[in-house]
N, C-alpha and C positions, 0 to 999 in steps of 0.2 A: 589613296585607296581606302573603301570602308566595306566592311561586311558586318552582318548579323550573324549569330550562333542562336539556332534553335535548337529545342530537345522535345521529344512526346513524351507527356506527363501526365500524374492524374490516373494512375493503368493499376489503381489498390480499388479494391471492393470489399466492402462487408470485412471479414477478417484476415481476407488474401490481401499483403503487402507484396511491392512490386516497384521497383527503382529505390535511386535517394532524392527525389523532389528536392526537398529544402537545400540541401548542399548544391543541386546545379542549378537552381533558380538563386541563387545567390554569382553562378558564373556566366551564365547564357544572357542572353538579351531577348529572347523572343520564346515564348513555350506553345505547344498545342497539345491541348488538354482534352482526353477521352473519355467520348459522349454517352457513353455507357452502352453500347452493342458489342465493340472489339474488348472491352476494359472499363474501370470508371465503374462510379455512382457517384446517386446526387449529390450525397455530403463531400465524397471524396471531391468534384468537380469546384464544389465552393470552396472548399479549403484550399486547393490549389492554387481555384481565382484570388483567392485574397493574400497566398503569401507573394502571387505576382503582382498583386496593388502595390506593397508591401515594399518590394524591389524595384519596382517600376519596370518590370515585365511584359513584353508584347504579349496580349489574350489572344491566343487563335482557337476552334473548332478542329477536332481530328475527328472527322467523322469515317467510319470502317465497314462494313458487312456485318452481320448480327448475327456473330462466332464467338460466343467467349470461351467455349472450349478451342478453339483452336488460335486463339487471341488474334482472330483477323487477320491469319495468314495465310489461310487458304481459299484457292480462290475459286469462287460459285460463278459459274455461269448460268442465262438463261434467264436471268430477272430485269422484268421489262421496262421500258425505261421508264413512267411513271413512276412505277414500283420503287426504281432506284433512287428518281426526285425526291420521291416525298420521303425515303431514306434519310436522303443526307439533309434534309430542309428541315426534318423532326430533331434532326442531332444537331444541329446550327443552332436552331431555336432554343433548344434545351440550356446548352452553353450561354446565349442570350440571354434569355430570362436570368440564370444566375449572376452571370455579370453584372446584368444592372443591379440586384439585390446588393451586390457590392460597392455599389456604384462604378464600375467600370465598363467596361465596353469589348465586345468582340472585333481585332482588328482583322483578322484572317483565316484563311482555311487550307487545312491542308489533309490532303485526304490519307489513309492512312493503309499500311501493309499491303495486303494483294489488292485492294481496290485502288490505289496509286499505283502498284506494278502493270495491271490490267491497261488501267488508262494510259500509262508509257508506252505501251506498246501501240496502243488501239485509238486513236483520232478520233474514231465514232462515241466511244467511251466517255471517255474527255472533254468531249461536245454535251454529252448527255450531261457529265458531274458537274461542269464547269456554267450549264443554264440554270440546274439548281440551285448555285449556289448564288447565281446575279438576280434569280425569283426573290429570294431572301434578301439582298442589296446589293446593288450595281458596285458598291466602295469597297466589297471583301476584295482584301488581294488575296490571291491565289498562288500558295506556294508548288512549283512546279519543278519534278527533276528536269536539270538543266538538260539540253539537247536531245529533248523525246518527244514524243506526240504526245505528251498532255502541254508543253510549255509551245509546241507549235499550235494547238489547239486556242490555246491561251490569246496568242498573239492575232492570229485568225480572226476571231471571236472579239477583238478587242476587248480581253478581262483585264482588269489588274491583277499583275501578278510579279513575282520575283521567284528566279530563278534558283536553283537548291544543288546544292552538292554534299556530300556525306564524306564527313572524319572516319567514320568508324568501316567501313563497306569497300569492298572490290567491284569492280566495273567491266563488264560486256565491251566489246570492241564499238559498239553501238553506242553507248553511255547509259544505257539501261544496266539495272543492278547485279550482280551475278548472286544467283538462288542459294538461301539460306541452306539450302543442304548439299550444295558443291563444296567441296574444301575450297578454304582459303577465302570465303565469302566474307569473312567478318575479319575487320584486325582489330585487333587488340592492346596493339603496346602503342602507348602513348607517343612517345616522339615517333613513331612513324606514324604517327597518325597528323602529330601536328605538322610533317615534315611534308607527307603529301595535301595538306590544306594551305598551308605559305604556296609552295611548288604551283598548287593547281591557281590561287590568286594573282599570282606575280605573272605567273604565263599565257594565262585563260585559256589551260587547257587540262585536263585530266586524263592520266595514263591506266590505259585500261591494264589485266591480268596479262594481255599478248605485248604489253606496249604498243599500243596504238592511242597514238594519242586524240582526245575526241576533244575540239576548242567547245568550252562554256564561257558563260557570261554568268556568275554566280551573285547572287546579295545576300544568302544565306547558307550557312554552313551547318546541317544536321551532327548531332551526338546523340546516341539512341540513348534512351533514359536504362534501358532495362539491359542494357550491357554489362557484365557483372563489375569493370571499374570506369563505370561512365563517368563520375568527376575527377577521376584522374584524369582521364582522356580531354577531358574539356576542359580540366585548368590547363593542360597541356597545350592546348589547341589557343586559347586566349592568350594565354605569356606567350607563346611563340609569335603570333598575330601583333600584341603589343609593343613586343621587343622588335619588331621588324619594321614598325610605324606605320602598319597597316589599322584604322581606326574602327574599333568593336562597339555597333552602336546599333537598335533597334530599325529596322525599316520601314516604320509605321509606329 
């Protein structure tokens, strides 16, 4: 068995700090780094990319809705799909350009706060995010929550993509996310967090808030960067993964 540990990174601007970058790009394997609509600026975006050269870090694009007061997690309706392409194809490219300045390369994308919860729900969505992103290169894989209508979308559509489940987050009987403002949406202590990441690998399946369990096929494992002890929770989440002889290694 092998899985990937991602985190969104990259979420400081100007003189607003926001995560511990350095600390969990030293534990994760994979980061997605914001394009500057949810989070992010340019210099913040290159600094990022470079401490992920650095560590030998998977580059991906988080591209969001163009919220930085409400850091991309609320969610707009009514913006048409072109509108939405050249969205996310602006914040892909953005990511791009810098990468290569580093000499490195964008391998993935992953869309970010309500515009991934939107697409989880909504197959038409999905369809719309998921062509944007093959306009810009057929090879982005596409990190999708596992058993939703953005990873059946995925599959559909023939994208590349790898399936995503979350350390830090409570789960809908559906395996869609339960809303940051229901209690109990977020966890927080570490060994349960890495307890249900081993749990949901070894079984392929994740237990929602009712118990119900919903089978995934996972390759990567989210840590929200901006959880107030995100490397706790992700060294957590590694040595637990490690010690179990489950192998923590990039998927791309």
């Amino acid at each position: 068995m092998r899985i990937d540990i991602n985190s969104d990174l990259g979420e400081s601007f100007g003189p607003w700090r926001k995560g511990h970058d350095e600390e969990l790009l030293s534990i994760v394997t994979s980061a997605n780094i914001a394009c500057g609509f949810h989070a992010g600026d340019p210099l913040e975006m290159r600094k990022t990319v470079a401490i992920c050269r650095r560590n030998d870090v998977g580059i991906g694009a988080h591209p969001g809705f163009n919220d930085l007061i409400g850091f991309g997690r609320r969610e707009i309706s009514g913006i048409p799909p072109d509108e939405l392409k050249a969205m996310v194809i602006y914040q892909i490219g953005a990511l791009q350009a810098i990468a290569a300045a580093e000499q490195g390369a964008v391998t993935h994308v992953k869309m970010h706060g309500a515009l991934a919860n939107m697409a989880s729900r909504s197959e038409k969505l999905a369809e719309i995010l998921i062509a944007a992103v093959q306009e810009v290169a057929a090879d982005l894989i596409i990190i999708a929550i596992a058993s939703t209508g953005l990873e059946s979308a995925a599959q559909r559509l023939g994208a590349p993509y790898v399936g995503e489940i979350f350390a830090d987050r409570a789960y809908n009987d559906d395996g869609t996310l339960v809303s940051r403002s229901q209690p109990g949406a977020m966890i927080r202590q570490p060994e349960q967090c890495a307890e249900n990441v081993l749990r949901a690998v070894e079984s392929g399946a994740l237990t929602s808030q009712n118990g119900v369990k919903v089978p995934v096929s996972a390759g990567t494992v989210c840590v929200h960067g901006d959880t107030p002890n995100s490397v706790a929770i992700a060294a957590a989440v590694r040595e637990r993964l490690d010690q179990s002889g489950v192998e923590v290694r990039r998927f791309a």
